[in-house]
N, C-alpha and C positions, 0 to 999 in steps of 0.2 A: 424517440431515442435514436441518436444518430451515434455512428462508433465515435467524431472528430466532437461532439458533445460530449459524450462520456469519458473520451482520455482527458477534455478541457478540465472536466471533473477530477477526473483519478489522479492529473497533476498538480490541481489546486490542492487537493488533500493533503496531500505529499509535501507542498511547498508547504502550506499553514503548520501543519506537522516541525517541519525543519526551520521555521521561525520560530516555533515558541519553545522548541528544545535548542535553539542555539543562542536564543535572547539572553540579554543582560537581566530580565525579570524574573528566570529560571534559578537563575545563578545568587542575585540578590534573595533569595530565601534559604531556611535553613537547610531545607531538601526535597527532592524530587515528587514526594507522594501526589501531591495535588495535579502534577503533570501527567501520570501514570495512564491511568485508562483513558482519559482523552489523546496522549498521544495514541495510543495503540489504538482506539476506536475510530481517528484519522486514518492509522496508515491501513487498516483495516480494511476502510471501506475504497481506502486511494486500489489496494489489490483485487479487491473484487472490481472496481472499476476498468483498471487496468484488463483482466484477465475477457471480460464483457465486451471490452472494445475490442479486442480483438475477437471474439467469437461474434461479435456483428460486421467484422469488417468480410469474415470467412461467409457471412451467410446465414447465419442462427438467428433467429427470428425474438422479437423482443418477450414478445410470450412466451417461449420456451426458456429465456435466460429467468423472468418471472415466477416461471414453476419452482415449485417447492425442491424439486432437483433440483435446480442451479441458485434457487433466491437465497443468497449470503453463505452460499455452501464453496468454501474457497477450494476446499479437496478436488470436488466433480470440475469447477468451470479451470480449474488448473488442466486437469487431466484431460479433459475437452479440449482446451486451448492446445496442449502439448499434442494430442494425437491430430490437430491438424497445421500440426509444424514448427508452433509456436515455441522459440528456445530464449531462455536470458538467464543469466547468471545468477546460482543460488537460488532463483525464484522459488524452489520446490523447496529451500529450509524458510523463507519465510513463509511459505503456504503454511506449511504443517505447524510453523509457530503460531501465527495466530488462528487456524482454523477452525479447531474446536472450541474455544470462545465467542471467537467474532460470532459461529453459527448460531451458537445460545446465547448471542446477545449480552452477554458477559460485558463485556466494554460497556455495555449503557447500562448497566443493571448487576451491580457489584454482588454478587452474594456474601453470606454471614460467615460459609464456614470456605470461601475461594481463596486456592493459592497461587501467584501467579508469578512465572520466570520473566526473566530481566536480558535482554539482551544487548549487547554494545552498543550506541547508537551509531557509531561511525559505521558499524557492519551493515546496519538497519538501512543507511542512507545509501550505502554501496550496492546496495541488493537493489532496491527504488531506483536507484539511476540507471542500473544495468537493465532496469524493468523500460522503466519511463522511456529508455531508449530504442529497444527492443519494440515499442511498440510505436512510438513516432515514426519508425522507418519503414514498420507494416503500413501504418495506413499513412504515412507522408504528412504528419500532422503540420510540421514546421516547414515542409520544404513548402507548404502552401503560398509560404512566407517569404520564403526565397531566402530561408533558414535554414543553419542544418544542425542535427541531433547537439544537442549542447551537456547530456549526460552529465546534469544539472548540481548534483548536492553532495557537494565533499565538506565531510563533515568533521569537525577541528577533533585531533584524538585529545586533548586537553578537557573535551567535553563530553566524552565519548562514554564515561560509565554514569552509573545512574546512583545517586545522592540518597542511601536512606536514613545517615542519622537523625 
């Protein structure tokens, strides 16, 4: 596990994520349910990645990101991340949005009696870019490229709320 492996990851999530919420395939059905927890189980895991690569770029050891402290717990690798400098915008309301799910696995494994908040998607993507940027320019993902941060996903406000008739 290398940190420029793991952002590869936490921005492909994010991308897939924001294809299949901005697709014309979305939009062509009656409404959003079927997209629900697989979007969120994306950007879910795009944040825990996000948050990993930078506490491996700091020095954290793949094992300790592993342990049961840090494994899918978004609260602790946030609070990790930020007590060693780590800042991006809002990143702390999408932690605590998805945290307590994502932890229990909720995204993969819907329970009978779960209720789940709905957030804007344009916010959702504003937060991920402020993320995805924030961490490109820790560890220089794209300048490797002789690219620079392209804070990636503006997301159309026409498509921005979420469909449950």
């Amino acid at each position: 596990m290398t940190a420029l492996n793991t952002y590869s990851t936490a921005r492909a999530y994010a991308q897939s994520a924001f294809a299949m919420m901005i697709g014309d395939a979305r939009i062509s059905l009656q409404n959003d349910l079927t997209f629900f927890l697989s979007f969120h189980l994306l950007i879910g895991f795009s944040m825990e990645l996000y948050l990993k690569t930078v506490l491996l770029h700091q020095g954290v050891s793949e094992k300790t990101l592993k342990s049961f402290e840090f494994r899918h717990n978004l609260r602790n690798l946030y609070e990790e991340a930020k007590s060693k400098g780590f800042y991006a915008t809002d990143c702390e309301v999408l932690v605590s949005y998805l945290h307590e799910k994502h932890k229990a696995h909720e995204f993969r494994y819907m329970k009978d009696d779960a209720s789940y908040d709905a957030m804007r998607l344009d916010y959702v993507f504003d937060i991920l870019s402020a993320v995805d940027v924030a961490v490109d320019k820790l560890i220089g993902a794209r300048a490797l490229h002789g690219l620079d941060s392209d804070g990636a996903w503006n997301f159309p406000t026409d498509r921005a709320m979420w469909r449950y008739s």
